[in-house]
Structures are given as C-alpha cells and as structure tokens.
N, C-alpha and C positions, 0 to 999 in steps of 0.2 A: 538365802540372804546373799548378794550380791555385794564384792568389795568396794567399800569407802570412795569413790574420786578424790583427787589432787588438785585442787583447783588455782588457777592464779588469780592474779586480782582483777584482772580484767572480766575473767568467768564469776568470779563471787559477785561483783561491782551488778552485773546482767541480772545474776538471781536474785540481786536486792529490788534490783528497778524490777525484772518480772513480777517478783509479788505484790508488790507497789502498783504495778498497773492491774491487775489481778484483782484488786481489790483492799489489799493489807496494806493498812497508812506504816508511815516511815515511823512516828511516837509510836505503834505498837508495836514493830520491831524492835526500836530501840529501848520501849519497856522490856520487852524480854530478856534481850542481850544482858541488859545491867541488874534483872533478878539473875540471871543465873550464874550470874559475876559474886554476887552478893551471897546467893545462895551455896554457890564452888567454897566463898571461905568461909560461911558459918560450918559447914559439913567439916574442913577440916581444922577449924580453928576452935578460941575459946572466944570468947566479947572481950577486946582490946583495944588500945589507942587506934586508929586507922586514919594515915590520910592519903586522902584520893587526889593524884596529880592528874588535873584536867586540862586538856589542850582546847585548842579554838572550834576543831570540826566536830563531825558523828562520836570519833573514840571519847572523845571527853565528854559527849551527850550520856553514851552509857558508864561514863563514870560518874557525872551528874543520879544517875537512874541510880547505882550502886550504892554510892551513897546515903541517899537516902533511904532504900532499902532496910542497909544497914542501921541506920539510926531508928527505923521505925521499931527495931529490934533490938534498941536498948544500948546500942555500943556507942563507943565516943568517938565521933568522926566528924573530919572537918576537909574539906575543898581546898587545895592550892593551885589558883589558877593559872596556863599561862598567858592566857589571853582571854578577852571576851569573846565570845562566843560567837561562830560565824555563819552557822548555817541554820536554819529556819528550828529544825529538829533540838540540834543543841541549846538551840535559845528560850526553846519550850521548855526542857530540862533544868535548864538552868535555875527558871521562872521558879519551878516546883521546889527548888532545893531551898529550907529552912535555915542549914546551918549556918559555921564557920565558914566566911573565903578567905581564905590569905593571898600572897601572891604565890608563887614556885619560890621555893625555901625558903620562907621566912613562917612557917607555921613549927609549931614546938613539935618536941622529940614524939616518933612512932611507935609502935612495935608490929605494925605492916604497913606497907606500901602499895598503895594499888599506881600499876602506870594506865592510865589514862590519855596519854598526853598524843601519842599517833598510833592509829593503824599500818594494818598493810601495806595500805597502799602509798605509804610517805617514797618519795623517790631524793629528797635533797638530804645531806648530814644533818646532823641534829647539830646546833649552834646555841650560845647563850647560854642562858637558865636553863633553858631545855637540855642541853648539854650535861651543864654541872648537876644538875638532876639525874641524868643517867651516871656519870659516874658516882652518885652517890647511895647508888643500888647494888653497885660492886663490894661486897662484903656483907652485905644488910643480909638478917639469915632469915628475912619474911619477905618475900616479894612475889605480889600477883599482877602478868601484865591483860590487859585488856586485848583483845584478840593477837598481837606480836610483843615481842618489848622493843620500846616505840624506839625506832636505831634501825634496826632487821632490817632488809628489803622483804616483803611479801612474795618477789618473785626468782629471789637468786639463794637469800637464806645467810649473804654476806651483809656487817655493818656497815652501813650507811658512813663512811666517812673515817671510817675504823672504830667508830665510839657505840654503843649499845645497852641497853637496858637489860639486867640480866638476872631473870625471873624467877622461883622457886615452882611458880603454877601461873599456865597459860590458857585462860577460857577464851576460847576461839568462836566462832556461830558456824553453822553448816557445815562444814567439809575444811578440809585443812588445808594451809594453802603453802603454796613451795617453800614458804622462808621456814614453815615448821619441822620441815622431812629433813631436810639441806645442812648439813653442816657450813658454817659455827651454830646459823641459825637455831638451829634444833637441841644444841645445847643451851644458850642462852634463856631459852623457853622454859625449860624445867619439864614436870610434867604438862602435858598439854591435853587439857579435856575440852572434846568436841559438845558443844550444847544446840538442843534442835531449836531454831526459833521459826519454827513455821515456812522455812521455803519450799520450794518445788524439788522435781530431779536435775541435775546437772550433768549432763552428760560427756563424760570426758575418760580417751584412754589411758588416762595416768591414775593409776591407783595405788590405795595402800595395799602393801604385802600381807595380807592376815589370813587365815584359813578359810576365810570365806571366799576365798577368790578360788582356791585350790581343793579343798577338803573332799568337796564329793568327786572330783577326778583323780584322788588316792586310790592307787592297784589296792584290791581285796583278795585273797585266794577265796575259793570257791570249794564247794563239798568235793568237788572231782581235778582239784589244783596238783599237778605234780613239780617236780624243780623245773624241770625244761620248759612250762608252760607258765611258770613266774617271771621267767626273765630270767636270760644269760648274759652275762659281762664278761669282757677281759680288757684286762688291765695290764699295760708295759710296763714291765720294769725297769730300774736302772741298773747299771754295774755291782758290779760284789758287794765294792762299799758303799754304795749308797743304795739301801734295798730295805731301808726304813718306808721311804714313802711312798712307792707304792704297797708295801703292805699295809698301812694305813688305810688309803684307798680304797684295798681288794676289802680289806675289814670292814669299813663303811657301806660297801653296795651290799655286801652280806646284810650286815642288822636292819638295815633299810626297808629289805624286803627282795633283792633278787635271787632267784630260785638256785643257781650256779654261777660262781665265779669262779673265773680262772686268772688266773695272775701268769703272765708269758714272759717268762727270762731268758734273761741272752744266759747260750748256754755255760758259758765260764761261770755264771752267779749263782747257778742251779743248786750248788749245793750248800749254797749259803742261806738262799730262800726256804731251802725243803723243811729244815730242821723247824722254821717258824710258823710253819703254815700247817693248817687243820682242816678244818672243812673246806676254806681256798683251795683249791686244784693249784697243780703245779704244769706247765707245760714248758719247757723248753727251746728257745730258736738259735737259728744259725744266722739267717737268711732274711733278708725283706718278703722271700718268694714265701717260706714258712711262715712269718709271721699272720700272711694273708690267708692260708691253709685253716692255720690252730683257732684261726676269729670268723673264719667264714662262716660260722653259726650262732656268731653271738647276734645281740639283739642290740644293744650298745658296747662300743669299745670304750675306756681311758687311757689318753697319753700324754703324759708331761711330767709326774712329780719325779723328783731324781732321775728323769729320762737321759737329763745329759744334753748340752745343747751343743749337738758335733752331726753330723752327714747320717750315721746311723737313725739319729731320733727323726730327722726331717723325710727317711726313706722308710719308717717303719710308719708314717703317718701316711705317705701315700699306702702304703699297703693295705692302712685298714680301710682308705676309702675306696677299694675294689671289693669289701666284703659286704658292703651294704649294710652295716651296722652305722646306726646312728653316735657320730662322736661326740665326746667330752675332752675340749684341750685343754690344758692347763699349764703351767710353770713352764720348765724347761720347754716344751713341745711348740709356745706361742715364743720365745725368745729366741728361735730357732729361725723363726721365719723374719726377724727384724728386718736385714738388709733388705727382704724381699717379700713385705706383706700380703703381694696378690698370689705368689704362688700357692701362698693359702686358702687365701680368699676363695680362686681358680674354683679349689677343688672340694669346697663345703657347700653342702646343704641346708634348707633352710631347718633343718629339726637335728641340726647340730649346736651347740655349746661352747661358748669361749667363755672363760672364766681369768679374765687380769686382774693383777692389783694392780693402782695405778701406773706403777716404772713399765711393767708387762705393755699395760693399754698404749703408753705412750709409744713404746716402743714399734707395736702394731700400727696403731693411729698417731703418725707425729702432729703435735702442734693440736691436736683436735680440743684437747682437755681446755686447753686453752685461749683458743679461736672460740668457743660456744661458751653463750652465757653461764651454763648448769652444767653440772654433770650429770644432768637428766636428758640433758640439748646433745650434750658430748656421746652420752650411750646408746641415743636412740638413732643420730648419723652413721656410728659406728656399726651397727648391726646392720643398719640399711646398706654401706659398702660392702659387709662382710659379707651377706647373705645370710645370715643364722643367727642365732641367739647368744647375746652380750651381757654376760657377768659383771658388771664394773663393783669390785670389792672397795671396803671400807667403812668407817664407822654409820654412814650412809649407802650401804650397799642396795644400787643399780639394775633391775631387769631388764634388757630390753630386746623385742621380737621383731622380726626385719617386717612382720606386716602390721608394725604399729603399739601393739598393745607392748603399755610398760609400767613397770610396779618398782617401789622402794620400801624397799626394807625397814622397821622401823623397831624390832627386838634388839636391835646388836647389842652386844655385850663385851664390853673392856677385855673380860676375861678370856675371848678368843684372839688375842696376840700373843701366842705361843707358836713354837715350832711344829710344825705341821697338822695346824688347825685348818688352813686352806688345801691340803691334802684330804682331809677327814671332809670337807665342803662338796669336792671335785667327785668324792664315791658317792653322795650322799646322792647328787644329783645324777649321776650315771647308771646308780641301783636303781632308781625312781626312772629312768629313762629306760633302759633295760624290762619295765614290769610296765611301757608300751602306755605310760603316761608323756601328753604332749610335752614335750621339751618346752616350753616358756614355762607353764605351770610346775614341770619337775624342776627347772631351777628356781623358780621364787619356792616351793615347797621345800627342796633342801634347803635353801640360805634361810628360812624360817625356823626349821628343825634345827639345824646347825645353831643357831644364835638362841634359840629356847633348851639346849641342852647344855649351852654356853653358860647362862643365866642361873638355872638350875641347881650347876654344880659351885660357881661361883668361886671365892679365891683357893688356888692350889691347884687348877686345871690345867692337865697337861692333855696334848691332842691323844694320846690312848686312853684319855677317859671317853671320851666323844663318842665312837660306836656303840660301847654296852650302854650308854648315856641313854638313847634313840628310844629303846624298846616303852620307855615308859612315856615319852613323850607321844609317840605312836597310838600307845592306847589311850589314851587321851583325846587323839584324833580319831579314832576309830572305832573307840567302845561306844558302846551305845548310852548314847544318853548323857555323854561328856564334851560340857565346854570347853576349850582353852581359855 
C-alpha cells in the first residue's frame, strides 16, 4: 500500500473533472460526498436536532445530499441557506430536498452543525451571515465541516480573513488537501476522515507521513545479524555540563535498532558521561583530527544536541564529513552555522539530515518561512539549497528530500513539548540512518515513531520516557500481522 498524496485544490478540482469526463456525472459524485457526510455523523452520533448551513456552490450541494440523507433516517434536520443555489449540481440537490429552509441563522437551536456553506477552494474571507455563522461554531461542542470549515484556505491551511469555521469532524472526498495537514488549518478540522467517492490516482509528491510510505524499508536483523552489521552511530557530545542530550540521543539510536553506538566526548566530560552510559560506548576526544578517527566507521554520525555553538562544534562537523558517515545535524550544530549557512550547505550530502525548529530553520534559511506560501513551499526550497534532507519541526512537522519527495507529519502530539523530546527525535532518525535506511524515509519514520510514542504515553512525558517507549511501537511495525 502506497502513502495517501496531499493534494491542492487545483489537483482535487482535475480529479473531479477527470472522472466527470470519464464518464461519473457530478450528481453522483456529489450523492456520495453527502452520504458519507451523513453516514460520518450517524456512525458517531445519536438522531438529533441537525442543521445543515448550505452555501450557493457544490459544498452546499452535498450539504443539500446530507441532509436529506439524514432525514430519510428519521432525524430532525432542517436547511439554512445562504444563498440559492448557483451551480447546475447544487440546484439539483436542492430540488430533492423536502425539508425545512431557513435563511443562515435564523433557523431554531441545534445540537449539531453541519458547515456546508464553502469548500477548499474558497479564496476570499468569509463576510456577512457567512461570517457570523462561523463564529457561531466557536464553542458549539458538535461541529461537522463539509470537506474544510468553510474560512480555511484549502491550499495554505491559514483562515481566510483571520475568521474560520472550527470543526469537531472533517469529511473530506479523495485525498487531503493542504488546508488539512497545515496548521491553524488542521486544527480547526477536528478529526478529519478521508471518504472514497470513486476517483481515479493522483499523482503527487507530497504525501502523508503513515507507515505506508516507510514500513517495508524498516532495517530487520537477520538470522546471521551481528552489531557492526546493524548499524554503527556516533554521536557528539557536549561539555561536562550539558551531557544530558546527547545521551538522550546515543539512547534513541540504541532502542531504535542500531547495532553500536558510541557517544564521543571531549575529553574533560569523559568522566561525567562514563558513570551514565551502558551499553553506549564511550570514546573520548581531544582534537577535530580524533574526532574523524573514533567515527571513521560509523555508518551515520550525530551533531548538535548540547554540542555548544562555539568553533569547536562547527570543526567537529567538518570532521565527521571526512569519515563518510552519513549526518544527522541538529540544535546547537545548525546554529552554529547561522552567520554562514553555505559553509554547511558546502559540505553535505544529499542522504544527510537537518533537523530545525522553526528559530533553527530561520536562522539557516532567512526570510524563507516567510517569502513561501506553506511551510511545505518553505521546506521543500530549503532542502533543494541545502542539498540534503530537511526536518522542519512542529505541530505540522515537514519532510522534505532535495530530489523532490515530501511527506508531513500528521500523529503529532502536545505531549512532545518537553525538554529534550527533539534530542530523542534526532537519535531516533540517525539509529534508522545508521541500520542503512534511505535518509528521507528514516526521517519521516523517526518523526512517526517519535510522535506515536508521544501519543501513547500521553500526559507526564518526559523526553527519557521516549526511547524504552520505541520497543513497542516497533513491534507493531514489525510483528507480523500488526497494523498501526
């Protein structure tokens, strides 16, 4: 099974007319759309008051469709229109509907809401009735929008004017489209369930991050696996006192699945590290010249968490890229190179790893986040400067690979805004890199694991619950005969 595309609305708008000229009329699409509108809230609902706000174009067609749906089924629903109906499709719909019309609020009290009123593809603010109707969804504890909540852009995932409809449950048709991945968008959506209504393929490299895109290019050991042939990592540390996070780290590549890890301390912190570390190796440096010795056989290196962002970190990163070890940069290691983005750039590969939070990305990429519409626009220029593969963190966390292919994240969880939860991210993908998985797919896989082990443990998670977290999520990905 091949992962989910992201489509825009210009790509959805195609696959509508494809099938349409194909042969599928627009009324049986839009029958579809507004059963499974109908059918999304009988599944989680009880039979209640329901009024359906319908707009002039298609979205209110299949709000038209829904409702009556619903009414064939016994429930009390009634129409608030805000307009008549403007397009051939909705006018058909319309025709069919029996019940109540009101105008936009002036119909009696609910106890759900269906929005109707625009799709995705709305590009102007909401104004008017339409307006005061979205904010009268702000609070309401039953709200289903009709493929967006009608405010959204369908291609930015920002409200329209700063005002938005804001959803408990989002029935979308085919494929998801950017306003649902995108923060605010993606929260104003609620849950958002994809329902099939009979298109074609769409072919697009923007995908969802799920297991299906990565699963079966998860490292497996093998009957004849030893450690060295798992994957070797090493990972920099920082000074005395800050030698929290890369332990973190070295602890993440471990449970992950790499065969040896070694954690490389400057020598003054050596004895600060030794007393914490277990099955981590401990190795020692003086020297940039050493640091490129003790890693010359690893398989993937890590540099950045508590690295320190001083001359030493920015020379211990040239070091590893003489060892041929595929990087993972992270924190301190990327804000090291601020004044001087290319000397980074210079010297990575394209099956290297940056992993920013946004202040990081900016600081790498001035003005980017901001010059590009998305932060899907912003992370896919970013990689294509950098040469390598672009981490961009956040509630909406960013893949993206300098030859195109880009995935977003869509498990995140609240509960990884702790201290050194983005250290526990940076080994998770470096273990994964190291065990000789493609770097784009090792980093959507880690920020998957990461954010499903996030999820799992839920409130009271501190980043050292995160690695012993793994093991069970793993088998899950791995056991036989287990879905996520």
């Amino acid at each position: 099974m091949n992962a989910r595309e992201i489509l825009t609305t210009e790509q959805m708008a195609a696959a509508d007319a494809a099938a349409i000229a194909a042969g599928t009329p627009g009324l049986i699409l839009m029958e579809r759309a507004g059963k499974a509108v109908a059918d999304a809230i009988r599944e989680r609902n009880a039979a209640c008051r329901v009024a359906v706000l319908c707009g002039p174009g298609n979205n209110g067609g299949d709000g038209y469709v829904a409702a009556r749906m619903l009414k064939r089924r016994g429930w009390h629903v009634w129409v608030e229109a805000l307009a008549a109906p403007s397009t051939p499709d909705a006018r058909a719909m319309a025709a069919r509907w029996t019940g109540p019309v009101y105008r936009l609020g002036e119909g009696p009290p609910a106890d759900l809401i269906v929005d109707a009123l625009f799709g995705a593809g709305l590009s102007r603010p909401l104004e008017g009735e339409a307006l005061e109707a979205a904010r009268a969804t702000h609070g309401h504890h039953r709200v289903v929008a009709v493929d967006i909540p009608s405010g959204v852009s369908g291609d930015t995932g920002r409200p329209l004017g700063g005002t938005a409809v804001r959803a408990d449950l989002t029935v979308t048709f085919h494929r998801r489209k950017i306003g649902h991945v995108l923060e605010p968008g993606a929260s104003a959506c609620g849950e958002v369930l994809v329902a099939d209504i009979g298109l074609g393929e769409t072919p697009s490299a923007l995908v969802e991050n799920s297991p299906a895109l990565w699963r079966q290019a998860m490292p497996r050991p093998s009957a004849g696996s030893h450690k060295h042939s798992r994957g070797r990592l090493a990972v920099v540390g920082g000074d005395a006192f800050h030698t929290g996070a890369a332990r973190l780290s070295a602890r993440a590549g471990l449970r992950i699945g790499a065969g040896l890890v070694t954690l490389l301390s400057p020598a003054s912190a050596a004895f600060v590290y030794a007393p914490a570390l277990e099955a981590v190796m401990l190795a020692p440096f003086e020297t940039e010249i050493e640091v490129t010795q003790l890693a010359e056989r690893a398989d993937a290196a890590l540099i950045g968490p508590a690295a320190g962002v001083n001359a030493q970190t920015r020379n211990n990163l040239f070091a590893l890229t003489r060892t041929g070890a595929a990087l993972v940069v992270d924190a301190d290691a990327l804000t090291v190179f601020a004044d001087h983005p290319d000397d980074l750039f210079d010297v990575l590969d394209r099956d290297d790893v940056l992993t920013p939070h946004p202040g990081e990305f900016e600081r790498l990429f001035p003005g980017l986040l901001a010059s590009e519409p998305t932060r899907i626009a912003a992370a896919r220029a970013a990689a294509e400067r950098a040469g390598a593969v672009v981490l961009l963190k956040g509630a909406d966390t960013v893949i993206a690979a300098p030859d195109g292919r880009i995935a977003v994240n869509l498990n995140g969880s609240s509960w990884l805004a702790t201290a050194g939860s983005g250290d526990v991210l940076a080994g998770f993908i470096a273990g994964l890199v190291a065990q000789g998985m493609d770097s784009f797919l090792a980093a959507c896989a880690g920020a998957w694991i990461h954010a499903d082990c996030g999820r799992r443990f839920g409130p009271g998670l501190i980043a050292e619950d995160l690695p012993d977290l793994c093991p069970a999520t793993l088998m899950r990905l791995l056991g036989p005969g287990v879905n996520p």
